[in-house]
C-alpha positions, 0 to 999 in steps of 0.5 A: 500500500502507499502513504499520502503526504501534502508537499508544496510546490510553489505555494499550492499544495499537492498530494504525494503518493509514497511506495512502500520503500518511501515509508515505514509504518508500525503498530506500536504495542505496550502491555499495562496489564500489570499496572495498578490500573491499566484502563485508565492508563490505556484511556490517558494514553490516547488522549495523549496520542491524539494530541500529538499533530501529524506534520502533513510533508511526513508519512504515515499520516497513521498512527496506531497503538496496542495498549494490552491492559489484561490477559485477554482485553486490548485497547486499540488505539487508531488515529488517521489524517483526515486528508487521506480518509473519507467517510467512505473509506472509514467505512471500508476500512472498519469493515476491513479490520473485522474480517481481518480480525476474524481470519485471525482468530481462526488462524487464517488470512483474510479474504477481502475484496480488491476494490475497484477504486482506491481513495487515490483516484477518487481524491 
């Protein structure tokens, strides 16, 4: 997949589109379980993630934190720019993270659908 940046050129800004070797992105995990209260830390946690402003010319415009706060429950934790979301895509998106979800729970890959546009050719 490819990452979005915002660079100018000559005062008008443009959407960039990164390939996969331009870019990193990860998931970053943290276990609290064993905390005196991990929830609170876990809600604390991302709030204070969101606060933290993208910088548009710097890829990913995607943050996303696993916050482990008992044996079997997780936080998670998904901050995207609007810029490279719509309503749409959230939506594709959502859908997209359930099936993947279930997949793993059952020790498989996911089967989702290539769409038939990608946000890129809409915006």
């Amino acid at each position: 997949k490819a990452a979005h940046i915002v660079i100018q050129k000559e005062g008008e800004a443009y959407q960039k589109i990164l390939t996969p070797e331009e870019y990193s992105f990860s998931i970053t995990q943290e276990d609290v379980s064993n905390t005196s209260n991990p929830k609170e830390y876990a809600q604390n946690k991302a709030l204070e993630l969101s606060l933290i402003p993208f910088d548009l010319e710097t890829a990913p415009l995607i943050k996303a934190h696993i916050i482990k706060v008992a044996e079997h429950e997780y936080l998670f934790y998904l901050c995207v720019h609007h810029i490279i979301f719509d309503e749409r895509s959230v939506h594709v998106f959502i859908k997209e993270i359930i099936e993947s979800y279930k997949a793993f729970l059952q020790n498989k890959s996911p089967e989702l659908p290539i769409l038939p546009i990608q946000y890129k050719d809409y915006a």
